[in-house]
C-alpha positions in Angstrom: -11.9 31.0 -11.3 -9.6 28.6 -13.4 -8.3 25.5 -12.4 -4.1 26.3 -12.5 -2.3 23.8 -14.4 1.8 22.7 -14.4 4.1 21.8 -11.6 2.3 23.1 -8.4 -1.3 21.2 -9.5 0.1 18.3 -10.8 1.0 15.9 -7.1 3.3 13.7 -9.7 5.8 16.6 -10.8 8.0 17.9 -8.3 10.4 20.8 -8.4 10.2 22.8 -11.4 7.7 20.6 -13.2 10.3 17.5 -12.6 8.4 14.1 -12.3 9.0 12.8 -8.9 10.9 9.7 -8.9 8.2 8.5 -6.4 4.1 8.0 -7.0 2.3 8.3 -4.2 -1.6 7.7 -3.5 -3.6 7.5 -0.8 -5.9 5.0 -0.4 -9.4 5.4 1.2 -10.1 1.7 3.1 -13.5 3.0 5.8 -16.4 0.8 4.1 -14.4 -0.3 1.6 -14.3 -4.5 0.3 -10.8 -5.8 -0.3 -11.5 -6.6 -4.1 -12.3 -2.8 -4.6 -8.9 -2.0 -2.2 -7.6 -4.4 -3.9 -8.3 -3.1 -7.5 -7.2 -0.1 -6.7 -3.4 -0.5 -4.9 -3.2 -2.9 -8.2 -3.7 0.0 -10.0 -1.4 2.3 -8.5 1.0 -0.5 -8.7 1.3 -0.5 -12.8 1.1 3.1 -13.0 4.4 3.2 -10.8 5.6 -0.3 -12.6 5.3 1.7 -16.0 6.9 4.9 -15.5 9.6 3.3 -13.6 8.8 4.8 -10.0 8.8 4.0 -6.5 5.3 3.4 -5.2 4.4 5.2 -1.9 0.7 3.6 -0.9 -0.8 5.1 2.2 -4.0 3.3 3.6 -6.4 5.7 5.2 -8.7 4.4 8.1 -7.4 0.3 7.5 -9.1 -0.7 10.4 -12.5 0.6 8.9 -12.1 -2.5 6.3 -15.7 -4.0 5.0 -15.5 -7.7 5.6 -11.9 -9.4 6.9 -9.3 -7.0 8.1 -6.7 -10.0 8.1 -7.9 -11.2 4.7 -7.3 -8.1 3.7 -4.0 -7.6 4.7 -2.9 -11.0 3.6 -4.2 -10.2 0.0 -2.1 -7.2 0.0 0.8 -9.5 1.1 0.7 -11.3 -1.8 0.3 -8.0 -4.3 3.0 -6.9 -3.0 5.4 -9.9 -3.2 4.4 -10.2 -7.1 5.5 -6.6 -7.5 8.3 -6.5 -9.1 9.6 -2.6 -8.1 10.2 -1.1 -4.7 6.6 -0.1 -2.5 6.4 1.9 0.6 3.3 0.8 2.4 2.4 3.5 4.8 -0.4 2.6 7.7 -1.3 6.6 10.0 -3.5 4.0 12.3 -1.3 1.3 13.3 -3.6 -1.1 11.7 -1.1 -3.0 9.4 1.6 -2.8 11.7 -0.5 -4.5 14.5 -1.5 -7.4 12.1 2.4 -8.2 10.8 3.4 -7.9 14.3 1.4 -10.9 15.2 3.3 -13.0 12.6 6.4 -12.2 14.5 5.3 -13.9 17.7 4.0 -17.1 15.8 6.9 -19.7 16.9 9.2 -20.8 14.2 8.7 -23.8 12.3 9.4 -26.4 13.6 10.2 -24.9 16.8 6.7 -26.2 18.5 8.4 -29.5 17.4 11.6 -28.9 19.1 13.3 -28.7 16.3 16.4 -26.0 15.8 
């Protein structure tokens, strides 16, 4: 049997062989050490910076990380933030959202203080 080539094989080319405005990727994290995750998302991130797309990242199993979760996750922060083009960061477990949930019940600074 051969491989079939052109629009319907191709997960970049949408509609009638158009290239998707969007590049998405999924991301395997089970086992995984965030400079490999790391390396990878990075990866995805240039592809999408290049050809002048949206990047749509979707961690798989993020709460399977090898090593710090939380390291993790603040690493990715910080790839993101230097990024200069829009990124969809999609989490199925809840992982992620758990982690930058936390940050929203850290008290504001200078609030501990008393300040305003």
């Amino acid at each position: 049997m051969r491989a079939r080539r052109g629009p319907a094989s191709d997960p970049d080319r949408g509609f009638r062989g158009r290239r998707s405005p969007v590049l998405s990727r999924r991301v395997r994290c089970a086992r995984r050490r965030t400079e490999d995750l790391l390396g990878e998302i990075g990866a995805v991130l240039r592809e999408a910076r290049g050809g002048g797309r949206e990047a749509v990242v979707i961690l798989e199993d993020a709460g399977g990380i090898a090593g710090s979760a939380s390291g993790f996750l603040k690493e990715l922060a910080r790839l993101l933030v230097d990024h200069p083009g829009v990124v969809t960061l999609r989490d199925p477990s809840g992982y992620a959202a758990a982690f930058v949930d936390l940050w929203d019940l850290r008290p504001e600074r200078g609030a501990e203080r008393g300040e305003p």
